[in-house]
ZAMIZA-64220 format. One record per residue (C-alpha): x, z negated, y. Coordinates in pm, 1 decimal. Layout:
BEGIN
((X; Z; Y))
...
! end
This chain:
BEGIN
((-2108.0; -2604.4; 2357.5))
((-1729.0; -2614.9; 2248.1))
((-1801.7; -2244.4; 2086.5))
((-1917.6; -1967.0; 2296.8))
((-1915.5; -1707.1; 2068.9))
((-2010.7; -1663.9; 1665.3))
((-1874.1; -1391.9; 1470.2))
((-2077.5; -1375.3; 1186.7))
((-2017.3; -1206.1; 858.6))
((-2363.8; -1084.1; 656.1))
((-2246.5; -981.8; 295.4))
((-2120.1; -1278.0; 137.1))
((-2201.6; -1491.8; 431.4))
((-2568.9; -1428.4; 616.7))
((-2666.9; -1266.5; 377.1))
((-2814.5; -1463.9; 97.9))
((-2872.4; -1315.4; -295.1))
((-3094.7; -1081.2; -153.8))
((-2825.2; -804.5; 32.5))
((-3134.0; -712.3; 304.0))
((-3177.3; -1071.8; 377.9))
((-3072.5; -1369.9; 591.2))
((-3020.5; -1638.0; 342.8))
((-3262.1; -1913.6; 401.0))
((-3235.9; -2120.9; 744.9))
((-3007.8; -1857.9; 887.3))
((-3209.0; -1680.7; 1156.2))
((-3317.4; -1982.0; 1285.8))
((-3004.8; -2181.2; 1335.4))
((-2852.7; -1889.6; 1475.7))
((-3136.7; -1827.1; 1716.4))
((-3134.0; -2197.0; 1818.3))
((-2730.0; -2161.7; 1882.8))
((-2793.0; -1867.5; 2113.4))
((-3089.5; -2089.7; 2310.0))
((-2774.1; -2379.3; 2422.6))
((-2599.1; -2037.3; 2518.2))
((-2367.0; -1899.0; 2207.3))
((-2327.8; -1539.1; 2220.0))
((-2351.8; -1435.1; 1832.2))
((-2221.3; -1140.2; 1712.0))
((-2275.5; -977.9; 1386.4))
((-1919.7; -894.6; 1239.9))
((-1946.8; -661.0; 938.5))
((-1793.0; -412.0; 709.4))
((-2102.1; -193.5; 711.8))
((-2170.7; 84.3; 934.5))
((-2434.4; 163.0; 1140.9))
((-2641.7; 354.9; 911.8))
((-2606.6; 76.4; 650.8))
((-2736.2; -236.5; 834.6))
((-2982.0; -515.4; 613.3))
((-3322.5; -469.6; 628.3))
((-3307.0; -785.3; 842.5))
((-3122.3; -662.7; 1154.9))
((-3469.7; -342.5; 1125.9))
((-3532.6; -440.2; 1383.9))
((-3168.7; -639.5; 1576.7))
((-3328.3; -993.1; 1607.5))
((-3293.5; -1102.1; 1976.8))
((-3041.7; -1314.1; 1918.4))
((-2811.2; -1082.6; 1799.8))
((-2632.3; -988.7; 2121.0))
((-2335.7; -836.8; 1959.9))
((-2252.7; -557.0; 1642.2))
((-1916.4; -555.4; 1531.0))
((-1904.4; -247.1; 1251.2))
((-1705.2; -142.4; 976.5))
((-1442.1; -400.3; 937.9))
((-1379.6; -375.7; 1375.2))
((-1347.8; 4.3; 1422.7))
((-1639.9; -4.5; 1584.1))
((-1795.8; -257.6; 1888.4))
((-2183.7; -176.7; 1958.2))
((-2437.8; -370.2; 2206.9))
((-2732.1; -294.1; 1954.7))
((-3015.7; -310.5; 2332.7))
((-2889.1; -31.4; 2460.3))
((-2653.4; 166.7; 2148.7))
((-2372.1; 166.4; 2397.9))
((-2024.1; 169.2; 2217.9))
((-1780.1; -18.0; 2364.3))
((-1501.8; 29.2; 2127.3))
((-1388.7; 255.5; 1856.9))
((-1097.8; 312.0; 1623.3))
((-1112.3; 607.2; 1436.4))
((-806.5; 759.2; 1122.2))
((-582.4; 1031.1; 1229.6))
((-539.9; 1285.7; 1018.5))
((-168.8; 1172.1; 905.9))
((-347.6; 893.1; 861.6))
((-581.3; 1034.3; 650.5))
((-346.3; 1229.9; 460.1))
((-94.3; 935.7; 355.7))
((-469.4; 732.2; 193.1))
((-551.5; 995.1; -22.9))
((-184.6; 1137.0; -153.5))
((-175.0; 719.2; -236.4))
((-523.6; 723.7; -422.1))
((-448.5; 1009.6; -592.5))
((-94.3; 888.7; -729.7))
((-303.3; 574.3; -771.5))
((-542.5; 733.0; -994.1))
((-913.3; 570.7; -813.7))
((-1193.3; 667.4; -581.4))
((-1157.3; 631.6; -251.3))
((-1474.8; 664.2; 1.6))
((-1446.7; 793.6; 381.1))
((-1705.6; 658.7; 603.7))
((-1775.5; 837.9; 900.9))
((-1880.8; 797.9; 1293.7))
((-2241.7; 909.3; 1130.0))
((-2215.5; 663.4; 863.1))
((-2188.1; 930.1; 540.6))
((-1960.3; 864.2; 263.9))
((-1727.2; 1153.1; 166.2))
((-1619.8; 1124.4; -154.6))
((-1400.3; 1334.4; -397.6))
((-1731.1; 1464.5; -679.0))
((-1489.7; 1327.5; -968.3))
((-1456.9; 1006.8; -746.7))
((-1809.1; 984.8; -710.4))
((-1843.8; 1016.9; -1092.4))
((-1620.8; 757.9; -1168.7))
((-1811.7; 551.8; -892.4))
((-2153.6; 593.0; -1081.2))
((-2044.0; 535.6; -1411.2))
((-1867.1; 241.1; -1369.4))
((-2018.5; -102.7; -1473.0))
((-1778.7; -237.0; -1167.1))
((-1975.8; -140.3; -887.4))
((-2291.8; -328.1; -797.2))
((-2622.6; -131.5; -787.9))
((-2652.7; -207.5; -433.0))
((-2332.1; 10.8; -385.3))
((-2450.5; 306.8; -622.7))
((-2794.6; 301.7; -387.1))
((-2576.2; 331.2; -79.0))
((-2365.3; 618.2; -189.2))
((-2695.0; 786.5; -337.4))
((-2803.8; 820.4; 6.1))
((-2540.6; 838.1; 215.0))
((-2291.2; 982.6; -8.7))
((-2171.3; 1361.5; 46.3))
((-1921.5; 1580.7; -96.6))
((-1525.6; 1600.6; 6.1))
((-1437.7; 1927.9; -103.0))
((-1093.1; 1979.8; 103.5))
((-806.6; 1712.4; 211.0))
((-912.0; 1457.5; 347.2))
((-705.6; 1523.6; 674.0))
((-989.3; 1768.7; 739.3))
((-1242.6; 1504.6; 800.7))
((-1058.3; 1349.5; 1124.1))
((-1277.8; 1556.1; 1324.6))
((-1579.7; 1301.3; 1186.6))
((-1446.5; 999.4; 1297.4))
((-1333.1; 830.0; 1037.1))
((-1440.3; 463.0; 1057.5))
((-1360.5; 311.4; 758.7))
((-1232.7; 390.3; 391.3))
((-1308.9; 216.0; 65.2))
((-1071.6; 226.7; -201.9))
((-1246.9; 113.0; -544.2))
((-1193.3; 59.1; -875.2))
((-806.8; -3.8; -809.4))
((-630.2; -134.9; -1091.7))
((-424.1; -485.8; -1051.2))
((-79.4; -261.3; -1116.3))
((-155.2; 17.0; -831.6))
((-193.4; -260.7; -612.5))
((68.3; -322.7; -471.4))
((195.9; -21.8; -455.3))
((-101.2; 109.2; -278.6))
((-69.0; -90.3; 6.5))
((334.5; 13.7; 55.3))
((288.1; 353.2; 82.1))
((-40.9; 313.8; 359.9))
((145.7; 41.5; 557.7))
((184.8; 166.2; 901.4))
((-101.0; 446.7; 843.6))
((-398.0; 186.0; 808.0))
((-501.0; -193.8; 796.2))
((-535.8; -192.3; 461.2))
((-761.3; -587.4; 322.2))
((-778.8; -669.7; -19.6))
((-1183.9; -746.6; -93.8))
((-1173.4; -878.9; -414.2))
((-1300.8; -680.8; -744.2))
((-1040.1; -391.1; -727.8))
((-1194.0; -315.2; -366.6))
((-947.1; -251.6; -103.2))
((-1062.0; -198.6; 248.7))
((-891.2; 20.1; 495.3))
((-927.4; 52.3; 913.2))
((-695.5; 267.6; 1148.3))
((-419.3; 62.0; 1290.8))
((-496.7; -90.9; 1632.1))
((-891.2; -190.0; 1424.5))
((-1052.0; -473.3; 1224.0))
((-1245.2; -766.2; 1254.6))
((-984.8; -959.6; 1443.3))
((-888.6; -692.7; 1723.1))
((-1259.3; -605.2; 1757.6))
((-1335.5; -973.5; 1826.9))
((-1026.9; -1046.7; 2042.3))
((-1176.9; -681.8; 2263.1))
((-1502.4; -852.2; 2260.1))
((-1433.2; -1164.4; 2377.0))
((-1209.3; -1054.5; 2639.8))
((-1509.5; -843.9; 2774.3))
((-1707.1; -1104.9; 2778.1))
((-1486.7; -1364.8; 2949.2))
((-1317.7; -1529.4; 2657.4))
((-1078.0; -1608.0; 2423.9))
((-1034.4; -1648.2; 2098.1))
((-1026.1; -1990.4; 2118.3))
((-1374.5; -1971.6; 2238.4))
((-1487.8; -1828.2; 1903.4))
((-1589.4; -1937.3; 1593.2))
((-1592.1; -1705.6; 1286.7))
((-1745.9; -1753.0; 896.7))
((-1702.2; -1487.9; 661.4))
((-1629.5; -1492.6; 300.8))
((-1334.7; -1188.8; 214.5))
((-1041.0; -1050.5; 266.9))
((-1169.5; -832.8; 579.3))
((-1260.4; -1175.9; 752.3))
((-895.8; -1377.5; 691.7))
((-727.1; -1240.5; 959.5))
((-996.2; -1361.6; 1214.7))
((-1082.7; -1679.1; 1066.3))
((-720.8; -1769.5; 1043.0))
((-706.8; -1698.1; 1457.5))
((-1007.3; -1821.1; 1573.2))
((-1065.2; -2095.2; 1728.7))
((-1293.2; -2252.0; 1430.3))
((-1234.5; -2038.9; 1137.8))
((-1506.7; -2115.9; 868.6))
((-1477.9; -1926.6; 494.0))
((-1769.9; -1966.7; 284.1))
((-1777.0; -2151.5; -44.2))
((-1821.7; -1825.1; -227.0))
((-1446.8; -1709.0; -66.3))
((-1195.0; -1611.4; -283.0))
((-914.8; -1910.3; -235.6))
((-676.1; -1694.5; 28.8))
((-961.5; -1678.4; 250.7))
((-996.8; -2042.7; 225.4))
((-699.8; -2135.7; 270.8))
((-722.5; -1875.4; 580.6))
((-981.6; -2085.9; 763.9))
((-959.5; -2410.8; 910.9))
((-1231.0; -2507.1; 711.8))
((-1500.8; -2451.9; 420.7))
((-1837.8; -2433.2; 415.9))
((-2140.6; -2429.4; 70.3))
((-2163.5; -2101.3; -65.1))
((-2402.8; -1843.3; 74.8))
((-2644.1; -1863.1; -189.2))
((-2656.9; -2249.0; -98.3))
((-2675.7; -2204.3; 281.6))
((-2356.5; -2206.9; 320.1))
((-2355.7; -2004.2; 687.8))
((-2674.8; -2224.0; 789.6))
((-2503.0; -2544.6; 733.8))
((-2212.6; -2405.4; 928.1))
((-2403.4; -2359.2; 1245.0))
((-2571.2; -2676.0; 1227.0))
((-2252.8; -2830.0; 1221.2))
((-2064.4; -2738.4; 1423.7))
((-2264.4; -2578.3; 1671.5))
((-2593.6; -2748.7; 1687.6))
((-2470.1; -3078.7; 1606.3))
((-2088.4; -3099.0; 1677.2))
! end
């Protein structure tokens, strides 16, 4: 097999309409690539707390958890951690003084997997028509109150951060003033993601391959947003999903259907099962 390991995306990718659900075909092509020997790794945005109701329990042939857009390596058999990249609180600092000259809500997900958010960010959050119910169910339970800086919460472990809602003009703008104090990936929908520097999908996949023996070249990646370009543009078969916004796309070596069609399914059987 000319692929030894998958890095596989689940929202937008895996994950089919339903967001707790492979999309049809998926389990199965992935289990038969890890029969001829592919290691497959889930490689996600979510954290811990947050996984589909589809890796309740990890399916057996999910060696691998790569969380929260790479801070965070996991070997889901025995909940040993292998890697982690949390914020500093400069860090920290510089995010919210640029969300708050930027005017949106900006979530802080922890080593625990809680959201802290600002209570007139979460307001904003679940009144707006912008973010998806599946979202507003997330923060309902894992949401919790930031009631001091946000520097104050480096003691947590602070995996990830969400900035939503962020207008088209703040943009830019936005991602000046954090450059240097996080890995900041534009998700589409005026959702920016943010890791610490050193994190993300494509360091947490270049660690894990290297601890398993590999190399980049070794992998192939599919994954559908801005959090997955950097990867899929460096792996060794990048594949964006017909659903991808076109910078992804253009990111990957090449496209697959949508993941409403498939799309992730047909991947695998392609180039893994058949190539």
């Amino acid at each position: 097999m000319r692929y030894k390991l998958l890095a596989l995306d689940l929202d937008g990718t895996a994950l089919g309409s339903d967001p707790d659900a492979f999309a049809p075909g998926l389990a199965e092509a992935a289990a038969a690539a890890a029969e001829r020997g592919c290691i497959v790794a889930a490689a996600t945005g979510r954290p811990a707390g947050c996984l589909p109701a589809a890796l309740d329990p990890v399916p057996a042939w999910m060696q691998w958890l790569v969380l929260d857009d790479g801070a965070e390596v996991i070997d889901p058999r025995t909940g040993a951690r292998l890697w982690r990249r949390a914020f500093g609180a400069d860090s920290l600092a510089r995010v919210e003084q640029a969300a708050r000259r930027g005017g949106f809500p900006v979530e802080y997900i922890d080593g625990d997997s809680w959201y802290h958010v600002a209570p007139a960010g979460r307001r904003m959050l679940e009144s707006s028509p912008d973010v998806t119910p599946f979202h507003k169910g997330v923060l309902a339970r894992r949401g919790r109150p930031l009631e001091g800086p946000a520097a104050g919460l480096a003691c947590r472990d602070i995996l990830k951060i969400n900035a939503l809602l962020v207008p088209g003009p703040a943009r830019d703008a936005f991602f000046a003033e954090v450059e240097g104090a996080a890995l900041a990936m534009d998700c589409g929908g005026g959702a920016i993601e943010l890791t610490a520097p050193g994190a993300g999908k494509l360091a947490a996949v270049t660690f894990l391959a290297g601890r398993l023996g590999l190399t980049l070249q070794d992998v192939m990646a599919i994954g559908d947003s801005g959090n997955d370009a950097a990867l899929l543009a460096a792996a060794g078969l990048g594949v964006a999903m017909g659903n991808a916004p076109a910078h992804v796309q253009q990111a990957a070596r090449a496209v697959t259907g949508r993941n409403t069609e498939g799309g992730a399914t047909q991947a695998i059987r392609r180039w893994l099962l058949e190539g």
